[in-house]
N, C-alpha and C positions, 0 to 999 in steps of 0.2 A: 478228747474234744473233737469238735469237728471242723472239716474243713482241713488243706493241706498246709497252711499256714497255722493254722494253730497248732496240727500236729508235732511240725517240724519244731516250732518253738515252743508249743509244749514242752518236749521231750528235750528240748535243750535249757529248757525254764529250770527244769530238775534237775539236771547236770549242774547247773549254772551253781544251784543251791546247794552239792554238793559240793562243789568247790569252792565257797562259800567258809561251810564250815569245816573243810579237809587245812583248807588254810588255817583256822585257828587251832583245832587239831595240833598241826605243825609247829602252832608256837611254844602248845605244852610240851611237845615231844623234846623239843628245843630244850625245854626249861630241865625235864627230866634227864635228859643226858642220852637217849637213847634215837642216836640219829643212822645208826648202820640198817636197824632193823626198820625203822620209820621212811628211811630212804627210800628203800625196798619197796615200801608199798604206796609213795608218792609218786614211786614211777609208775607202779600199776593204773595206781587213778588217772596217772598223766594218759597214758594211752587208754585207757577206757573212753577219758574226754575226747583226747584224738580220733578216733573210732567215732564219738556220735556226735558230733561236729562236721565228721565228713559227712555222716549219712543225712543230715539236717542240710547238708549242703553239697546235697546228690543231684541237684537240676543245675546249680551255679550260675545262677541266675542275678540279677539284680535284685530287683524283689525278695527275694530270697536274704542275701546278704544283710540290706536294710533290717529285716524283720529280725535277724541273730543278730544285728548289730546293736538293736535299740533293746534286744531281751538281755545282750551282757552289759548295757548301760545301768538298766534297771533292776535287776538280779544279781550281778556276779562283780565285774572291777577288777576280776584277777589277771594279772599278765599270764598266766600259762594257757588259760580260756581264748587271752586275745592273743596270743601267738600261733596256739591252734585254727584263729577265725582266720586269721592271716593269712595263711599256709591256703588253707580250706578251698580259699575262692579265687578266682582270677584277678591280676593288677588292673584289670580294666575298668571294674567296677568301684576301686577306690584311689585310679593315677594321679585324680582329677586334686582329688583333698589330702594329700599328702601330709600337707601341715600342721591339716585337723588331726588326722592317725596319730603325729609326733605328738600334738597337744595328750589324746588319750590315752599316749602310752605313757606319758608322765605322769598325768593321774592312774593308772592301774597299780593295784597292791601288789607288791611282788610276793610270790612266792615261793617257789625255787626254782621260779624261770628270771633269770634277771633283765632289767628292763634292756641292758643294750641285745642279748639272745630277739627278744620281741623285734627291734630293729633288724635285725639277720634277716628273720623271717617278714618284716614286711621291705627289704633289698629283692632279696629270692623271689618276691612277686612281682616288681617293680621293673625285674630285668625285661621282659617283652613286652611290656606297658612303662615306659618312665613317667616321670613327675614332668607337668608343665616346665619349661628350662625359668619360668619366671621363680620353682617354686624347689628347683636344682639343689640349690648352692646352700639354701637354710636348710633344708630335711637333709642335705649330708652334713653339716656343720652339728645341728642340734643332734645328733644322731651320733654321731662320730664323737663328739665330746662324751659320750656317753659312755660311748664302747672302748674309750682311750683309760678310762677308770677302772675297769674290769683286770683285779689282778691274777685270778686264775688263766695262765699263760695258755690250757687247752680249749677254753672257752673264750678268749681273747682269735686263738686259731680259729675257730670253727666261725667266728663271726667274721674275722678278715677273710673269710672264704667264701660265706654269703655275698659278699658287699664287693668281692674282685670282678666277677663278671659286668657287675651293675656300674662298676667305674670302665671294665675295659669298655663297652659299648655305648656309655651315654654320658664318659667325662674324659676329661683328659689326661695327658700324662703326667701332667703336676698332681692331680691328685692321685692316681694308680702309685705314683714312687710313695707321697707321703704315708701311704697306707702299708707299702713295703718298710720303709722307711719303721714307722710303728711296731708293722709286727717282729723286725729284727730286733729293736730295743726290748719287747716284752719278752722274746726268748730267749735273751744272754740274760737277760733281770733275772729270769727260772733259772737259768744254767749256773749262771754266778751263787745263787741264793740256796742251790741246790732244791728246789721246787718239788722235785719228785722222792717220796719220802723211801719208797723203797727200790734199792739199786737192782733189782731184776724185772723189773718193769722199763727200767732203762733201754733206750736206743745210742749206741755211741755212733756220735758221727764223725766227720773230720778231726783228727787232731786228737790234744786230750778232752772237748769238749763233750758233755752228755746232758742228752735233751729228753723230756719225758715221751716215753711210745706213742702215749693218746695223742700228740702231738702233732707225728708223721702223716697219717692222715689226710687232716686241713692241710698242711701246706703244699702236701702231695696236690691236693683241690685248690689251691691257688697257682701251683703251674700250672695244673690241668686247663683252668678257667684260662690263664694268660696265655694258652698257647693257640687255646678253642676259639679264645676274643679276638687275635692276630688274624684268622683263617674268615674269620666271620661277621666279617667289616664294622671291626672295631674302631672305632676313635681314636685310643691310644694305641701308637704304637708299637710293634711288641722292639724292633729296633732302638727305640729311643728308651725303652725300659732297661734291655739287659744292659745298656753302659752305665748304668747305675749302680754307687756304691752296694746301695742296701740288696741290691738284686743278687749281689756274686757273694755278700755276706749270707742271703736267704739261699742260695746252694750250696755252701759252703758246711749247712750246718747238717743235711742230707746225709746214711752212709755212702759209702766210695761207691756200692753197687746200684743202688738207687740214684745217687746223681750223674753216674752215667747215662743210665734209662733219660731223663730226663733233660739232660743236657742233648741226647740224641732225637726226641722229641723237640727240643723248642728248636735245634738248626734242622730241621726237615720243616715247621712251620714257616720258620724265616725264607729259606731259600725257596718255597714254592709261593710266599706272598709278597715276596719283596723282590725289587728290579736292580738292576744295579746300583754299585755304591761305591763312592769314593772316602767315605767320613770315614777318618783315621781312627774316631773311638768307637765307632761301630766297630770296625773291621777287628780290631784289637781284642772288643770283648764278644765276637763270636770269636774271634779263635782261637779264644782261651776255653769257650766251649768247646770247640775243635780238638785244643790239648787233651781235656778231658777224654773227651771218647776216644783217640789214638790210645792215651797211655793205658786205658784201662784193659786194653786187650794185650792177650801172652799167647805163649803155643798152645793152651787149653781153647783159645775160643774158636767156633765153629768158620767155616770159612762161608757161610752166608752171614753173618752177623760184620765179619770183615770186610766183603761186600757192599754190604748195605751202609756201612759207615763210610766206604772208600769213596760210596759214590755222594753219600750228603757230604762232603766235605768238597768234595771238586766240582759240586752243583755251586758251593761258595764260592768258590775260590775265582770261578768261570764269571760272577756277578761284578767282583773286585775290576773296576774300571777308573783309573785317573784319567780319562780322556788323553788329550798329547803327549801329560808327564810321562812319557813312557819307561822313563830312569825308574821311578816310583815304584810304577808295577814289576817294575824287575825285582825291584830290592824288597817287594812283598813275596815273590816268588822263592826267593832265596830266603825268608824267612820260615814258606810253607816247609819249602823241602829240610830244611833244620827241624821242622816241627814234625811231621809227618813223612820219616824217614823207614816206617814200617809199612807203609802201606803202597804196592808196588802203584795200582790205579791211578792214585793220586800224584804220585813221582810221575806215571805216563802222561798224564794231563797234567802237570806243570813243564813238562817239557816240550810238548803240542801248543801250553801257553807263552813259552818262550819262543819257539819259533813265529807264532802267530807275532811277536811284538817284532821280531826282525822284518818281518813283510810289509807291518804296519807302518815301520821307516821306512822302508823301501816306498811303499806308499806314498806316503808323505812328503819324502824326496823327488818321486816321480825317477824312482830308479836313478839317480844323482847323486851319489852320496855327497858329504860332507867330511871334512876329520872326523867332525864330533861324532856323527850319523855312521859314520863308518866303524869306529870304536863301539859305540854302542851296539849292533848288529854281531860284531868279534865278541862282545861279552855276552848276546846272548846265546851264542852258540859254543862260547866256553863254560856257560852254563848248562848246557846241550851235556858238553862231551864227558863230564864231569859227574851227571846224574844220571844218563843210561846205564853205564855200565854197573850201577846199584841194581837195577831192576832183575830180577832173578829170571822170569821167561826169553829166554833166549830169542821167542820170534818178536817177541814188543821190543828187544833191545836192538834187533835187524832192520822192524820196520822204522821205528825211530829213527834210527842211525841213516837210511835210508829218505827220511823226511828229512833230516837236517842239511844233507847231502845235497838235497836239491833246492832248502833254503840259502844254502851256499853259494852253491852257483847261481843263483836269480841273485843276490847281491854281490858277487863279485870277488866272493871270496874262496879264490881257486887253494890256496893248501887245506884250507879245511872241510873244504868239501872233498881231498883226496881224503884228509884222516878220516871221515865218516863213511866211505866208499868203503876204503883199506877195512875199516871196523867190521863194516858187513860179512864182507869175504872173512876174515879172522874166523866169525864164528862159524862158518859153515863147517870147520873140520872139526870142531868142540863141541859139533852138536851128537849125541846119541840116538841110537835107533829109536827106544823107547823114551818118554821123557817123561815123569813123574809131574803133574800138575797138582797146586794145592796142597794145605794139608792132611788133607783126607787120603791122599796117596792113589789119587786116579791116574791113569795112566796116559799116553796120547804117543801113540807111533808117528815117528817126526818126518817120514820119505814124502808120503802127501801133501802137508802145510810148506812143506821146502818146497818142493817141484810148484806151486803155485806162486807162492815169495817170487822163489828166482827167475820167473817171465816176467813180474812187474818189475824188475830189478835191474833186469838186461834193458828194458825201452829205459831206464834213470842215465843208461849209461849211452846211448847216442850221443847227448852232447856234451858230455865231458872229455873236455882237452885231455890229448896227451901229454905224457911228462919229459918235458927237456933231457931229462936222464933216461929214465927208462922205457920212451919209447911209446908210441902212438898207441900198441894196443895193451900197455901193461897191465890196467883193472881186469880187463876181458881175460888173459891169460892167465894172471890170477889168481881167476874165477875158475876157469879152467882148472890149473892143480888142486885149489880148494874141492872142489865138487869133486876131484876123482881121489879124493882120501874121506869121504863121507861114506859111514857103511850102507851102501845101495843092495838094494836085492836084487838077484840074479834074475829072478825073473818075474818083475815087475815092470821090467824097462823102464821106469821113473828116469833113471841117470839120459839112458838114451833122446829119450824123448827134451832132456834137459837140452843136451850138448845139440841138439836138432831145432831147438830154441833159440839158439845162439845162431842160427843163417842171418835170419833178417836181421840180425845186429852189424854182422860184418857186410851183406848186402847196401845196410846204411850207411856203412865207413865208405865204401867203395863208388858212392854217389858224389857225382860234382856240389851237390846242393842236398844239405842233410835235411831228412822229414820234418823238422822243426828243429828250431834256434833258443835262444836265450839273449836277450838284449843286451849290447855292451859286453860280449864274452865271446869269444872268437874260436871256434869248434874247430875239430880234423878237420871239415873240411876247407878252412879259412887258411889253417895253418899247415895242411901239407899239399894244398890242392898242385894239381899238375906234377905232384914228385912222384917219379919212376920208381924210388927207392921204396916210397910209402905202399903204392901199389905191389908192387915184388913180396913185400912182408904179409901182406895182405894176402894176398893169393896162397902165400905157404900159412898161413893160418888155418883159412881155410880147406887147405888138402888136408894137413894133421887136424882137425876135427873132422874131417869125415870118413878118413881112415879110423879116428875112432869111433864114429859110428857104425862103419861097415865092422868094425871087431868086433862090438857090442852086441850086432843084427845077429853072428854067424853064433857068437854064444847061445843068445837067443834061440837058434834055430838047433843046436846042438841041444841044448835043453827039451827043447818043443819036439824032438822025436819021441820020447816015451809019457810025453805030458800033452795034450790036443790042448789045452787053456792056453800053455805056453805059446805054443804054434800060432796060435790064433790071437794072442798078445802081438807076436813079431810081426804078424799079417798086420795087423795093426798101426805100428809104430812106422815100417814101412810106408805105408798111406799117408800117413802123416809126413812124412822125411820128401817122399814124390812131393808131397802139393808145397810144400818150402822151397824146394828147388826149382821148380816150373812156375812157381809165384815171383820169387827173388833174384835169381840169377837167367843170365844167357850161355846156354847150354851149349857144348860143342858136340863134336861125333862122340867122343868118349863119353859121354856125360848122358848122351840121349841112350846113347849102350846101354848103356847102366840103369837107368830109367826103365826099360823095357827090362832087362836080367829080373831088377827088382820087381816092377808090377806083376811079371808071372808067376814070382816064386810067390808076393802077397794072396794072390787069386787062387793058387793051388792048395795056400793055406785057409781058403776060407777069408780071405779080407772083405773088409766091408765093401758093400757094390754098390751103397751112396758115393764112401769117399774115394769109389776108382770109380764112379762119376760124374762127380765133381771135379779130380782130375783132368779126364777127359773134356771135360769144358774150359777146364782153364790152359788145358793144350790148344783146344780152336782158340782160345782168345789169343794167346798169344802167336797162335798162325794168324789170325787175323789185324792184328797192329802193325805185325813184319812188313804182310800185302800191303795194307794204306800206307806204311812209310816210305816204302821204296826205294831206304837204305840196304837193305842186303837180301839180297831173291836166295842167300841159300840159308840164311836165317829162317824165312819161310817155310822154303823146301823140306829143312829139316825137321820144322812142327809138325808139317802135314807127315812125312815119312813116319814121326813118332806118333800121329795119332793112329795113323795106318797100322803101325804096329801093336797098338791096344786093344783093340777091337775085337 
């Protein structure tokens, strides 16, 4: 015929008619008994209709639709024809008449598309085009009644799976559960009734229960949908869904490997779409999602995959906010670390969350505590001390120990900030040269991450009081012995360079007025200021570490004779040790001696001639403070005499 309208419905006019009489066909086949082989070729017809149905509605046009619309009025009446026109065309062309569709799908002859399938397919359209909201509530009511009759539990599946995206984006959460709700009742009905007739076609899931395979699928496709609709400014949300009975019954019935996939998919939706949360039954039934994914991993899983779980759980945990109740959030803290005792990450960041709530009193209080406020601050950091030493990386367990240390002392709690001091130093002697990270068995040489640790470590320790007992510079000391039982390389000078680290620490003891303070907490220099005896210990600390630097140099340099790297290492370290001494201390004759001994043996070896010019600046600067103070003309004298001598 001509014309592209008639073409189209032409060629669909003879389908139409095919389908017609494929339908009655089907009832003989019925009556004969022979529906395996008939099956077979219902499906064939079915997709041949699908096929020219699309091609008849290859513009998708309105026009278009109308004219297939009014040719299966008047030709055909079969649901499989209008489930296909459904699919075919865009919701836009029929959001408007929803009602009308419901009416027509009533009236279509079924035939071995069932009318609530027809409904699936015109949800599936619906979803980027909805129904007028005046016209909502009856086309899922009339619809749903429908598809609530459908005893075939995998075609019951695939139709809840249509219809889950169409509720997460344009209904609410009373309706998204009832439909959960639903589909959990029609899968224990299959499971209890045994539905699936043969037991290798089976999927066991949870438990002793077993659910038909075709099953898996669809429901696979309704997390899929629920977790998509969470992300993609759904209505319902996906929070208010998983505390839902039928929700954790609809995982439940998943195997073990599968609903971990899936459990780790909906708390990666949740934590990147949702803000903080204080709701006790949220929090509860993610973190039983949580439980999930921790338990299912052993020593077989890869250690990105632990990773990746470490870190969506402590994306949670970080949201978990009672505002004041800060009691609260502790005792949810103390529930992670019970829960998620295999995962070091997470243990790190529960105990970064625990100090965080001691500050947050401090806070609160305005550095004031209370009994209660006090107590509560003691327990977060007995919660501290308690869950470090679980974590297996020996530097998370230093820096830690090192954070809590100085959550300690900002609230005023001087012993425990000695035992997380003390902790630090412990591990330095326990740590190995090489250190095995992960289970993949990578390795990590531990001199480098130490030697940078222990400078941030030394500035923690300025304002930590000395001990009644053991004396103003005990941690410093040691720190001292600890580091010199750590196996150092000979000729790396890492150790040297450490214990040359240590000036400005005792430079800062040695001050009337220490580089910074800590509120309410009374430093060396509060509590020993003006004492001869303090000073005396001081000065002898200071000689025994530089005596052991000067033994470490000379190694060094005994080494560096048949090795030029070495040599030029020691030229090195030297540089370094001058600009400590000429930055921090007031130098005597002996001292500026030594000064000049050292820069010419550094220059002979090839030292760097930035940092012995560097030095040399910061030799005029300190000639030039001595001049404007015009406290000591031979403090001067002797800068200028020493730059004299570098030149």
């Amino acid at each position: 015929r001509g014309g592209r309208r008639h073409g189209a419905v032409g060629l669909l006019e003879h389908v139409l008619a095919l389908a017609v009489r494929a339908a009655h066909r089907e009832d003989d086949v019925l009556v004969r008994g022979r529906r395996a082989l008939e099956g077979r070729r219902d499906l064939a017809r079915a997709e041949q209709q699908h096929h020219v149905v699309d091609a008849a509605a290859r513009d998708k046009t309105k026009d278009t639709f109308t004219a297939v619309l009014s040719a299966y009025r008047e030709h055909c009446g079969s649901s499989m024809v209008l489930k296909h026109i459904l699919r075919a065309f865009p919701g836009q062309h029929f959001n408007q008449h929803a009602s009308s569709l419901v009416a027509l799908t009533k009236e279509a002859s079924e035939s071995n598309v069932h009318e609530g399938e027809v409904y699936a397919a015109l949800a599936s359209s619906l979803v980027e085009h909805p129904p007028p909201k005046s016209q909502r509530m009856s086309f899922l009511n009339e619809s749903w009644r429908v598809i609530t009759r459908i005893e075939d539990p995998v075609k019951f599946a695939r139709c809840a799976a249509s219809f889950s995206e169409l509720l997460m984006r344009h209904y609410s959460e009373r309706e998204v559960t009832i439909l959960l709700k639903d589909l959990v009742r029609h899968l224990h009905a299959a499971v209890e009734s045994g539905a699936a007739e043969d037991v290798d076609d089976l999927t066991i899931a949870a438990g002793p229960r077993r659910l038909p395979a075709a099953c898996v699928p669809p429901l696979e496709r309704v997390m899929e949908l629920l977790t998509r609709g969470a992300t993609g400014g759904s209505n319902a949300k996906l929070g208010n869904i998983i505390t839902t009975e039928s929700f954790m019954e609809l995982m439940d019935l998943f195997p073990p490997e599968r609903k971990s996939e899936l459990c780790k998919q909906l708390m990666d939706s949740f934590t990147k779409t949702h803000g903080n949360t204080s709701d006790p039954v949220v929090i509860h039934a993610v973190l039983e999602l949580a439980r999930t994914l921790h338990d299912g991993l052993d020593s077989l899983s890869v250690e990105d995959e632990r990773r990746q779980i470490a870190t969506i759980i402590s994306r949670f945990v970080h949201q978990i906010d009672f505002g004041r109740d800060l009691e609260q959030q502790l005792n949810v803290l103390v529930d992670c670390r019970a829960a998620f005792f295999n995962l070091d990450v997470v243990k790190d960041h529960l105990v970064s969350a625990a100090a965080t709530l001691a500050m947050r009193a401090h806070g609160l209080m305005k550095g004031r505590h209370s009994k209660k406020t006090t107590a509560f601050v003691k327990a977060c950091l007995a919660f501290c001390h308690i869950t470090v030493p679980s974590i297996d990386n020996p530097f998370s367990r230093m820096a830690l120990f090192q954070l809590c240390g100085q959550v300690a002392i900002v609230n005023q709690c001087l012993p425990q900030a000695d035992t997380f001091f003390k902790s630090v130093i412990q591990e330095i002697p326990e740590l190995p040269a090489v250190l095995e990270i992960g289970s993949d068995g990578k390795s990590l040489p531990t001199e480098a991450p130490l030697e940078r640790f222990l400078r941030g470590f030394l500035a923690a320790l300025v304002v930590v009081p000395g001990h009644p007992d053991h004396g103003p510079f005990y941690l410093a000391q040691g720190l001292m012995k600890a580091t010199s039982r750590y196996p150092w390389s000979d000729t790396s000078g890492a150790k040297t360079r450490v214990h040359i680290a240590m000036l400005p620490l005792f430079a800062a003891f040695g001050q009337r007025k220490l580089p910074y303070t800590v509120a309410r907490v009374e430093s060396n220099d509060r509590l020993y200021a003006g004492d001869d005896r303090y000073m005396a210990d001081l000065r002898d600390f200071v000689g025994t570490t530089m005596q052991e630097i000067v033994a470490q140099l000379t190694t060094l340099g005994e080494l560096g004779k048949s090795d030029p790297v070495v040599a030029g290492r020691q030229a090195e370290v030297i540089v370094l040790l001058l600009t400590q001494l000429v930055s921090h201390f007031d130098l005597d004759a002996a001292a500026r001696a030594l000064v000049v001994k050292l820069a010419m043996l550094a220059r002979r070896n090839g030292g760097d001639s930035a940092g012995l010019a560097e030095l040399l600046r910061l030799i005029k600067t300190r000639a030039a403070v001595a001049e404007e103070s015009g406290d000591s003309r031979h403090e001067w004298a002797g800068y200028v005499a020493l730059e004299k001598a570098l030149r």
